[in-house]
MARGUPA-784189 format. One record per atom (N, C-alpha, C, O): x, y, z; residue in three letters. Coordinates in steps of 0.02 Angstrom, whole numbers, plus 50000, padded with zeros to 5 digits. Layout:
MARGUPA-784189
XYZala
...
END
This chain:
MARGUPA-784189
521555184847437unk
521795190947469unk
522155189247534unk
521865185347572unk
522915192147557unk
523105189947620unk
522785194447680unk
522405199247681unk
523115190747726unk
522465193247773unk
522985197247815unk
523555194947825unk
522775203247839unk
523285204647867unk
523355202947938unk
522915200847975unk
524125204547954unk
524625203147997unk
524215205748067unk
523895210948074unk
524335200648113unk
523865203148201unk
524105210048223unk
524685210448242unk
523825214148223unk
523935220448265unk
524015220348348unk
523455220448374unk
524505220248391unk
524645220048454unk
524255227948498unk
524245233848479unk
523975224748559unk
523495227648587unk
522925227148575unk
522745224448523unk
522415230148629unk
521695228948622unk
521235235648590unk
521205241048619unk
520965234548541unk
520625241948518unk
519925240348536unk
519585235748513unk
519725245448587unk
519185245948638unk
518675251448594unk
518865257048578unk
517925248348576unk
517565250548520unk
516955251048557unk
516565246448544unk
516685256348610unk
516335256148638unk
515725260548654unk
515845266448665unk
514975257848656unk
514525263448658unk
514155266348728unk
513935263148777unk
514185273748713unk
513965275448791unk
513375281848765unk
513525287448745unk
512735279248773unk
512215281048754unk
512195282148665unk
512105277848622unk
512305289148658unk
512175289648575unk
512855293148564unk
512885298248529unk
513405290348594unk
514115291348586unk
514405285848585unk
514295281248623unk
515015286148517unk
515295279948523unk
516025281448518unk
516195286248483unk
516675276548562unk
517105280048591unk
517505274948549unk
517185270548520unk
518235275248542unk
518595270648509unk
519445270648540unk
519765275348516unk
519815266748584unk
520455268548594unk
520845262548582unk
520625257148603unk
521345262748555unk
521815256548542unk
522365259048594unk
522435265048605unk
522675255348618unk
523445254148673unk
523655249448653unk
523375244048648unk
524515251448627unk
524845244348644unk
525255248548691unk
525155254648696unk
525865244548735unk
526365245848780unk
527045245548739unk
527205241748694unk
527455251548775unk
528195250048723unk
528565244348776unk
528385240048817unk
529255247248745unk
529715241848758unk
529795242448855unk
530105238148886unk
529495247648884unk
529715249048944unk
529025246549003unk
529085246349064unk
528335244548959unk
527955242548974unk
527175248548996unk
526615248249023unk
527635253448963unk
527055259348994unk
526485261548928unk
526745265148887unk
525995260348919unk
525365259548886unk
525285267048849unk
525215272548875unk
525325265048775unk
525395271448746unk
524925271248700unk
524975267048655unk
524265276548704unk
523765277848657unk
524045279048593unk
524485283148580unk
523755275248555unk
523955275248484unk
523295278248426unk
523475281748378unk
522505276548435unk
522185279148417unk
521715281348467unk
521745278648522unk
521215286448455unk
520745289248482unk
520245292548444unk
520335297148405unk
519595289348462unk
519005293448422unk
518225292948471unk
517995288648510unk
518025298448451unk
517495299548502unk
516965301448455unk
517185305448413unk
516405300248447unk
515865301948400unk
515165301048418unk
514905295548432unk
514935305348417unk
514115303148405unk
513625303048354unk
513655306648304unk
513105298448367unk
512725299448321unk
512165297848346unk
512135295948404unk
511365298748291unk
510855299348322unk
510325295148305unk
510085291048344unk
510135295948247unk
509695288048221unk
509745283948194unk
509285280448173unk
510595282848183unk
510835275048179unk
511075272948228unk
511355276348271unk
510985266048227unk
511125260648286unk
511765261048294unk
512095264748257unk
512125256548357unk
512695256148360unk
512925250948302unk
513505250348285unk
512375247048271unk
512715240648215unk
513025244448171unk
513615243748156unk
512525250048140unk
512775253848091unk
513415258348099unk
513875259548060unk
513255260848181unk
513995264648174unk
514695259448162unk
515195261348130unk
514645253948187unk
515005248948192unk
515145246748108unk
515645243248100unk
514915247648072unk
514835245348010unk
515255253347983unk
515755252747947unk
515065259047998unk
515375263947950unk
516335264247991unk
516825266047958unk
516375262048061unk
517025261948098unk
517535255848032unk
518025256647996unk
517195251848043unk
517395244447974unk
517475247147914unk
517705243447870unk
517355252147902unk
517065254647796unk
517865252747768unk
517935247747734unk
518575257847787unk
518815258147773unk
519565253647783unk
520155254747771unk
519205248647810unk
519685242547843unk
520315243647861unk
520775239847843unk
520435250047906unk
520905252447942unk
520945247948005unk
521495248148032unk
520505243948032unk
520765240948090unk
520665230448076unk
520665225248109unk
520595232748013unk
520825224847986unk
521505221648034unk
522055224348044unk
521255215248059unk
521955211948104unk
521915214148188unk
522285211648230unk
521445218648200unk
521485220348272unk
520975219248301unk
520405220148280unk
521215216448382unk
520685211248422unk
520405216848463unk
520675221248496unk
519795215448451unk
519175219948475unk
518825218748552unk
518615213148564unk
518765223648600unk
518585223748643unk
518045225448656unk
518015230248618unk
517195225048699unk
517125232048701unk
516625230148794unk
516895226148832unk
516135232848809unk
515875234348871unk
514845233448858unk
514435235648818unk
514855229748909unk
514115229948923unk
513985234148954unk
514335236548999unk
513125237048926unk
513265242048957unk
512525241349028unk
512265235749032unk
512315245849070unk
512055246849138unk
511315243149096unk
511085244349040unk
510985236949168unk
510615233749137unk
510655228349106unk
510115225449104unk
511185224749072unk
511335220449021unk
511675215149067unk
511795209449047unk
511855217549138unk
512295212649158unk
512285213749232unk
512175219549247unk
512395209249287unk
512455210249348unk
513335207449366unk
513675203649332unk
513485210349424unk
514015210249456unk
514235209049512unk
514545213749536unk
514165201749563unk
513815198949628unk
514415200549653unk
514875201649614unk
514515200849710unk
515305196349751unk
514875193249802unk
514425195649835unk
515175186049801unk
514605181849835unk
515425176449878unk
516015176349860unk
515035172349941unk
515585168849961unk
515705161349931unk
515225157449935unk
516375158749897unk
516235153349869unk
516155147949886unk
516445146349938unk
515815143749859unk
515195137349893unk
515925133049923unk
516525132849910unk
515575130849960unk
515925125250016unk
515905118349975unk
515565113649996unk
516255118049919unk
516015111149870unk
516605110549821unk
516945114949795unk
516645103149815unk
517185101549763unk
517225106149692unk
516745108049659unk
517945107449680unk
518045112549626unk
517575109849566unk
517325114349531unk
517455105049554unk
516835102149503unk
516445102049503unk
516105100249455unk
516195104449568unk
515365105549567unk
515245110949585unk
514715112249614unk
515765115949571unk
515445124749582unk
515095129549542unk
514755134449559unk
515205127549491unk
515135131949453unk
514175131749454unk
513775136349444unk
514035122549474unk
513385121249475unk
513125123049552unk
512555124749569unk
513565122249581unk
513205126649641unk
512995134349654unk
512555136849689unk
513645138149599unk
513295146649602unk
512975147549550unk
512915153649543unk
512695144349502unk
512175144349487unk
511455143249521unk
510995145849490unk
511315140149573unk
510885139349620unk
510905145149655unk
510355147749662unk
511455148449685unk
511425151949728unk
511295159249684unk
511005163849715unk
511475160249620unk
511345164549594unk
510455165649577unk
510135171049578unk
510205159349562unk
509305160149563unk
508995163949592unk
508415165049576unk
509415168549661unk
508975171049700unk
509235176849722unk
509045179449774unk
510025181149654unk
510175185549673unk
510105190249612unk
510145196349618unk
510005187049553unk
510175190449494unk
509245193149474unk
508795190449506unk
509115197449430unk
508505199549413unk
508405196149359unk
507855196649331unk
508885192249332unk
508345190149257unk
508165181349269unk
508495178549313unk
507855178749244unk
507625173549234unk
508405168149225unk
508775169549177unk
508625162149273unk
509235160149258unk
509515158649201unk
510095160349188unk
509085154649153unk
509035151349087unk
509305156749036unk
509625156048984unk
509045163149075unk
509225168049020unk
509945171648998unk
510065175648952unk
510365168649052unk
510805172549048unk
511495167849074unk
511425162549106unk
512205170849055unk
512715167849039unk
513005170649109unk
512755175449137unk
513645166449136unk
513715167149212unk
514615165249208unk
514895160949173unk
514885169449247unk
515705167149262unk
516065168249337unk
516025173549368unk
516355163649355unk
516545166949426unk
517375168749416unk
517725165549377unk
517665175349463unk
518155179349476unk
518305178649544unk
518045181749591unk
518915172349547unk
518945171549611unk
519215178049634unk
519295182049587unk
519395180649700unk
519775186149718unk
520475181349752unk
520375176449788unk
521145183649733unk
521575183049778unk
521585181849831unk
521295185749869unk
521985174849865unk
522035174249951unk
522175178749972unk
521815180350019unk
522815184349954unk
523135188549974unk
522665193850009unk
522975197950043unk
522025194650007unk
521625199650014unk
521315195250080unk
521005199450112unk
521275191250103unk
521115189450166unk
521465182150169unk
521245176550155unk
522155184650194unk
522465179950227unk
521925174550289unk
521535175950335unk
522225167150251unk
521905162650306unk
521035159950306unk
520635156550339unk
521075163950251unk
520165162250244unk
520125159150170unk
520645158650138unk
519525157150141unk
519385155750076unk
519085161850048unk
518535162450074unk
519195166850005unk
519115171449979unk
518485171549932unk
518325166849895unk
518155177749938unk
517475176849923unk
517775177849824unk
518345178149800unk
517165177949795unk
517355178949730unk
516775184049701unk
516285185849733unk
516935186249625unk
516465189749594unk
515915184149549unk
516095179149517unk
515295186449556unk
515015181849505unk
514805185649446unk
514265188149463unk
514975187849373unk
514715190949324unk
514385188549292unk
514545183449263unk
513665191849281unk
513245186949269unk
512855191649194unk
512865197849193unk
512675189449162unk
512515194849060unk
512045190049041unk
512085183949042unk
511545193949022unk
511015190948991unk
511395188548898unk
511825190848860unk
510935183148899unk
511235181648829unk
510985184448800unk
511415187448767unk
510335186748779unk
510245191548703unk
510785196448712unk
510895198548655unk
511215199648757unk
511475204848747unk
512325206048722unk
512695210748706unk
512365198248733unk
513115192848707unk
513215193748650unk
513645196948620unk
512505188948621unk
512225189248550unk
512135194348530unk
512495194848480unk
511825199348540unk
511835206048500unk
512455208448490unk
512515210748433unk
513005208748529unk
513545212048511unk
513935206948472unk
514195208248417unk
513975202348495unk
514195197848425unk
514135198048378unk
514595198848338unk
513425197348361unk
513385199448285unk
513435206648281unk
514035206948270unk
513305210648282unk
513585217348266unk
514225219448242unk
514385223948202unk
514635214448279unk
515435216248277unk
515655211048214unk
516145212148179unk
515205204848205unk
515425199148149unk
515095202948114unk
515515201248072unk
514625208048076unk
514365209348045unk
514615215347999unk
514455217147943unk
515285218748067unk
515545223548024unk
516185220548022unk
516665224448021unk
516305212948021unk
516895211948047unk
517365211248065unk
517815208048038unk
517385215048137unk
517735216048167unk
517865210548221unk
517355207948245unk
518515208348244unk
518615203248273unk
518695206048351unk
519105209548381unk
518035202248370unk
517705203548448unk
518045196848493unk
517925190848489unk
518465199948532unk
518955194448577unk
518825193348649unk
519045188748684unk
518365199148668unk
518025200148727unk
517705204248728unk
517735209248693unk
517195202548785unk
516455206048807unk
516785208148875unk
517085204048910unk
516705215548891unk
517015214248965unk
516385219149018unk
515865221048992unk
516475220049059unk
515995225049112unk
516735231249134unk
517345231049138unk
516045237449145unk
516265243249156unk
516735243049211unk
517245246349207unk
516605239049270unk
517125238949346unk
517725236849316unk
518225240049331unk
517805229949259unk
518365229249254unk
518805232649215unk
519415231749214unk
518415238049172unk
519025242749147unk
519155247049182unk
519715249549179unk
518885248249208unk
518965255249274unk
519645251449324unk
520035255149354unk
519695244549328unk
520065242649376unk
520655241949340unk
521165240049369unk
520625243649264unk
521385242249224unk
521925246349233unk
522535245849234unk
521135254449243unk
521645261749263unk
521685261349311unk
522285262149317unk
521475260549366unk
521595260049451unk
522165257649461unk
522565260349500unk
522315251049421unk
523115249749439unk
523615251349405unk
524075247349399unk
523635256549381unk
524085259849362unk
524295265849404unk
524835268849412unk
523675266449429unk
524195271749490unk
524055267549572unk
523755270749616unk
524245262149583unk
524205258949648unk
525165259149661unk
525605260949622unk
525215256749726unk
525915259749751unk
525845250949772unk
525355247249781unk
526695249749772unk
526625241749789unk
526655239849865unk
527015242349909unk
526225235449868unk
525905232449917unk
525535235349964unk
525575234250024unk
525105239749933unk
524545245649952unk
524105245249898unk
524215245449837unk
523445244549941unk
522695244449892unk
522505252949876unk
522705258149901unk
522095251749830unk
521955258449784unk
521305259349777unk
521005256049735unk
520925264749823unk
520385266549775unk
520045272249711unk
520155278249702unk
519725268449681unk
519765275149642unk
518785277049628unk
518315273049628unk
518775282349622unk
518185285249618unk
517985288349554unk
518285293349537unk
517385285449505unk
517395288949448unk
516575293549441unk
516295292249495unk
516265296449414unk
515735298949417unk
515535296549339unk
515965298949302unk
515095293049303unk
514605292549242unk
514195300749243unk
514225306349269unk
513885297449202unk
513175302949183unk
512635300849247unk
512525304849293unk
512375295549246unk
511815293549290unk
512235290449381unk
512085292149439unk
512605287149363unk
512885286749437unk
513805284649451unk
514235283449409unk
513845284849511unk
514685284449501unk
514915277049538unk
514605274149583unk
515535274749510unk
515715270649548unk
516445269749564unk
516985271549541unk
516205265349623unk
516975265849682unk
517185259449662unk
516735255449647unk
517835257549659unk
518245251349658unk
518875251049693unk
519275255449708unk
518875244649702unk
519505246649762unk
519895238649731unk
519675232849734unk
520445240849707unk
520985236049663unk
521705234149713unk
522045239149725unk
521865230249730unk
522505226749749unk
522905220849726unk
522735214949723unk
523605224449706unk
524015219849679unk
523745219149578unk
523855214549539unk
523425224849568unk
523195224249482unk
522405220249487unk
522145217649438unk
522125220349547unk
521465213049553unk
521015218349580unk
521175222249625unk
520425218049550unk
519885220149581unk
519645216549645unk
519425210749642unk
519685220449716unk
519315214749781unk
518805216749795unk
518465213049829unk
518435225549769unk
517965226149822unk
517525234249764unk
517885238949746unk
516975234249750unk
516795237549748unk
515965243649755unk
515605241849802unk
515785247949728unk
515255251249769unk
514775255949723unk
515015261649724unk
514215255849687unk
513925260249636unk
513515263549683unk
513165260549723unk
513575270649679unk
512945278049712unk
512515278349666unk
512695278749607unk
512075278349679unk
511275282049605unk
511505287749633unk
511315288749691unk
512045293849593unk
512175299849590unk
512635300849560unk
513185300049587unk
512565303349476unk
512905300749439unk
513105311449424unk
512805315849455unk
513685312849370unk
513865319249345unk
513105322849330unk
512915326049378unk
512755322849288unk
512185324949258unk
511715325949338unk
511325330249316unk
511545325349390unk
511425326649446unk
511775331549479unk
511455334249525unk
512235333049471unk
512785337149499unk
512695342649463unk
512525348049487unk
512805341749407unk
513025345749360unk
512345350049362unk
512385356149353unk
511945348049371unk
511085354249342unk
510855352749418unk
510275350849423unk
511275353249485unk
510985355949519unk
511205363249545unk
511675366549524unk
510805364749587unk
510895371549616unk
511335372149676unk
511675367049680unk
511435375449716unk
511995375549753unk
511735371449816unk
512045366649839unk
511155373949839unk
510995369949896unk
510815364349880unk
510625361549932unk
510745359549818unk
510415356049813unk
511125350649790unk
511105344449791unk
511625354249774unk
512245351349771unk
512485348049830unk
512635342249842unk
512475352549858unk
512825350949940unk
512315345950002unk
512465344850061unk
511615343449961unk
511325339549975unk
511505332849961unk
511465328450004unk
511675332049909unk
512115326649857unk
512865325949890unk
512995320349910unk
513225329649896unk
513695330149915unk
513935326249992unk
514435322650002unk
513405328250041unk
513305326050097unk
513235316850082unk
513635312450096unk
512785316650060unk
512395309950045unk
513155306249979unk
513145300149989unk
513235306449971unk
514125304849933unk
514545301449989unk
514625295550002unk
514935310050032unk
515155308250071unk
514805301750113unk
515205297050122unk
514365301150131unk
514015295350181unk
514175289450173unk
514385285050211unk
514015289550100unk
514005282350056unk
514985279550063unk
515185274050082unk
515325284350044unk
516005284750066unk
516105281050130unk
516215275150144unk
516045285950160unk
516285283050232unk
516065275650250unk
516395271050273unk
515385276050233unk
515245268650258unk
515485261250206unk
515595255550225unk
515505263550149unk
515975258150111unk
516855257750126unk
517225253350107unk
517015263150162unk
517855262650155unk
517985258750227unk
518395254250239unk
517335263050285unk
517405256250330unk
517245249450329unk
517555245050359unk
516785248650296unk
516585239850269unk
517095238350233unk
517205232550250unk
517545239850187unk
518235239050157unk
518825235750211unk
519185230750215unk
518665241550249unk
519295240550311unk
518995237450367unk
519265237950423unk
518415233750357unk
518265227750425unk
518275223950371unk
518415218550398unk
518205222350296unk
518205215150262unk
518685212850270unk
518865207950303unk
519155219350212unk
519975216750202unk
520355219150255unk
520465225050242unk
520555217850297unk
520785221150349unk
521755222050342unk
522185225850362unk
521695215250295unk
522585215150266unk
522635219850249unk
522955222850292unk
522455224550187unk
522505228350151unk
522455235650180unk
521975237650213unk
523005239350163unk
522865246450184unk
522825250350110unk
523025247950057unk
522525256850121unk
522385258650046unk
522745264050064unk
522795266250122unk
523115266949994unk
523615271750006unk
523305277450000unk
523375281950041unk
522805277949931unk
522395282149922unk
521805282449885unk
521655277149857unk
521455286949877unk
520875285849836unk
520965293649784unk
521105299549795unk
520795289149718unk
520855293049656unk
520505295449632unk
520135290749615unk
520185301949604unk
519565304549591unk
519665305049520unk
520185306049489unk
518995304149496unk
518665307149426unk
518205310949421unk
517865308849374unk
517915316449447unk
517405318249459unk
517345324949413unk
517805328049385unk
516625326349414unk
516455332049361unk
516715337149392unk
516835338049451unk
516845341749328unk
517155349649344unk
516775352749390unk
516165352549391unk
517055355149421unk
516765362749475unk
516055360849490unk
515515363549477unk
516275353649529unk
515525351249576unk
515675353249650unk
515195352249687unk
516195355749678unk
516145356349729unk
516385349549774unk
516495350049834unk
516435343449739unk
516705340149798unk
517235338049826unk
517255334149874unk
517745340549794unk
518435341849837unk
518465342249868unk
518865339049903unk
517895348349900unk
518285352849954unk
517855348450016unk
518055346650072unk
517485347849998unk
516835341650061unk
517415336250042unk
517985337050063unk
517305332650014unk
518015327450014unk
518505328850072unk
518495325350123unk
518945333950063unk
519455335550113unk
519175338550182unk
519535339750231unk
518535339550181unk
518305340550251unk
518055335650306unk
517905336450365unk
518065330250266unk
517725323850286unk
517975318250289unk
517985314750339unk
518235316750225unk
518655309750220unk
519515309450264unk
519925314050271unk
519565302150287unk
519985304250336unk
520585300650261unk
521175302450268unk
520465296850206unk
520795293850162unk
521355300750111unk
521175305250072unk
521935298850133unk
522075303150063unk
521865303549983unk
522005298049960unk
521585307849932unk
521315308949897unk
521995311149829unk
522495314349847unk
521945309449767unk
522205314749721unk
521625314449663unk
521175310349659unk
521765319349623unk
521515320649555unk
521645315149494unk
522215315549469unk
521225310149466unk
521805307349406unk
521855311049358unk
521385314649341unk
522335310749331unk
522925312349279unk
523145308349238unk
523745307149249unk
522845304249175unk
522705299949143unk
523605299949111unk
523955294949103unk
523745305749101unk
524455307349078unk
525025304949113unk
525585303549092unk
524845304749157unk
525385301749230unk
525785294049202unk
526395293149199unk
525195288449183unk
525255285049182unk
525325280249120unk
525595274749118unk
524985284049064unk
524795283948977unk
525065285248939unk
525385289248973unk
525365285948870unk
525805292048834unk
525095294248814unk
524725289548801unk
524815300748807unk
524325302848788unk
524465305948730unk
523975308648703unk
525075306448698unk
525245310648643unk
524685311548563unk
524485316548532unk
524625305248554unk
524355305548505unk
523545307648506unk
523195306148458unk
523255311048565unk
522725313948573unk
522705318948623unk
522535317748680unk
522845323248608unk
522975328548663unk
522365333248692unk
522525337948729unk
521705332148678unk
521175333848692unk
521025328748746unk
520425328848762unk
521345324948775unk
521135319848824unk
521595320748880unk
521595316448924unk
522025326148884unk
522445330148932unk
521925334448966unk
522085338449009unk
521465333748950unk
520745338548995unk
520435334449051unk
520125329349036unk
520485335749095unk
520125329049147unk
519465328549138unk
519225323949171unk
519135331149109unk
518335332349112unk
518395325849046unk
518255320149061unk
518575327248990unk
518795323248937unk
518945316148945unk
518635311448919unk
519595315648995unk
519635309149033unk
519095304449078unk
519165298849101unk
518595308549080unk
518275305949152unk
517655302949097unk
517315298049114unk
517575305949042unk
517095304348982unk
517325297148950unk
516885292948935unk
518245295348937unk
518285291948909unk
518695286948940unk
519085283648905unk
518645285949019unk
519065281749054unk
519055276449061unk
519555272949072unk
518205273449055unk
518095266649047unk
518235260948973unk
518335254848974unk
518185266248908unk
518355263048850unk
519235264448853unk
519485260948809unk
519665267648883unk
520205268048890unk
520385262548930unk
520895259648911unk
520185260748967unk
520295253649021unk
519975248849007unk
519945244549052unk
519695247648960unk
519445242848910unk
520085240748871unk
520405236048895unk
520295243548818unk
520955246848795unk
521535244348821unk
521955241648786unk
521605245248895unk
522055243748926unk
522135236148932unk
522715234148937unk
521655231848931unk
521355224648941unk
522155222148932unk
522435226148894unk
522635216448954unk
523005211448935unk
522855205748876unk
522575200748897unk
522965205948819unk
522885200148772unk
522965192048789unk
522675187148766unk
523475192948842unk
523435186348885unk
522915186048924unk
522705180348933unk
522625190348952unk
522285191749019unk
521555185148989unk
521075183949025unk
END
């Protein structure tokens, strides 16, 4: 049987609780990233292997390199400063230094460092990211994906798809933050030059917002803002090169924090608009921002570079 021909772009096959999300992107000839498929589904007492196995049934994505996301728990995400030691002996030195930052047992788990760009602190040695994934959780998705198989080309973490869409709306030679809200908590990233340098998770996620009451909103709200302010100034005493043009929101419908946003933050703010930057045509139910804000991280999964 021939095998078929490589499909260009990354199709991002990803699970977020007992929902499983699916987006392929390739880019046209002009370089602007155009959704080509989209599927959103849940299910309830089959596993993700199985859903993964009925996505495979009809070997519609035979030939296409598979992405997908660890999910909260499975993996830590350090930015640590890099060791003062020959490029050959680092990798064995943040492993040492990781013994005493990560929660799981060292042995247990698989480790990579992300240098950050000089450009982000001219004149210094630039700190880096350390991503650090337990291996049963490597292994589990491995086989899952060889099992329905589907060809799994990368394992990636939630910050770095979030930072795929962030730079798509950054302005050149101006840093970008962008703000997204989950179900359980939200997170801040702050991307320059297409590179993740700096980012920030709240335990106050949509589902908190969303089923509270008014005063109990604007309790949250307060405590948001806080967390804000004091990460955008630790931003702007780290990177001090960097000015940020703006910060981009994802946040749940009619929570109210716009308007505390614009009463507080001294940073300019917009709404994202996934359309701005995407051809969204071929799914037009994702022209809803509430919609977008559900499927932004397997969309920036999606987005991933095949070179990258």
């Amino acid at each position: 049987m021939l095998k078929k021909k490589p499909v260009s772009g990354m199709l991002a096959i990803c699970q977020h609780g007992q929902r499983l999300d699916l987006a392929h992107i390739q880019r046209n000839s002009a370089g602007l990233p155009v959704l080509k498929k989209w599927q959103s589904e849940s299910f309830s007492a089959n596993s993700f292997a199985a859903q993964l196995l009925g996505v495979a049934h009809d070997k519609q994505f035979d030939g296409y390199q598979c992405v997908t996301l660890l999910n909260a728990g499975e993996y830590q995400l350090i930015q640590v400063d890099a060791p003062d030691v020959p490029e050959s002996e680092q990798k064995e030195a943040l492993r040492w230094r990781l013994k005493d930052l990560v929660d799981y047992p060292i042995d247990s788990v698989v480790y990579d460092a992300i240098p950050l760009p000089e450009s982000v602190v001219p004149g210094r040695t630039p700190p880096l990211f350390a991503a650090v994934a337990q291996i049963s959780a490597i292994k589990s998705l491995a086989s899952d994906f060889h099992s329905a198989r589907l060809q799994l080309t990368t394992i990636d973490l939630p910050e770095f798809a979030i930072r795929n869409v962030a730079a798509l709306f950054e302005e050149a030679n101006r840093g970008l933050a962008f703000l997204i809200f989950g179900e359980q908590s939200a997170l801040l990233v702050f991307t320059y030059g297409g590179e993740l340098f700096s980012l920030r998770r709240l335990d106050i996620g949509a589902a908190q917002l969303q089923g509270a009451s008014v005063e109990r909103r604007e309790q949250l709200a307060e405590r948001i803002v806080l967390e804000l302010q004091r990460t955008l100034d630790g931003v702007d005493r780290q990177f001090s090169a960097i000015t940020l043009s703006r910060m981009m929101l994802s946040i749940p419908a009619d929570c109210g924090l716009e308007e505390c946003f614009r009463n507080n933050l001294y940073v300019h703010f917009d709404t994202v608009d996934l359309s701005e930057v995407i051809d969204l045509t071929s799914a037009p139910e994702l022209l809803d921002r509430e919609t977008q804000r559900l499927a932004m991280s397997t969309i920036g999964a999606a987005l991933r570079q095949e070179e990258a």
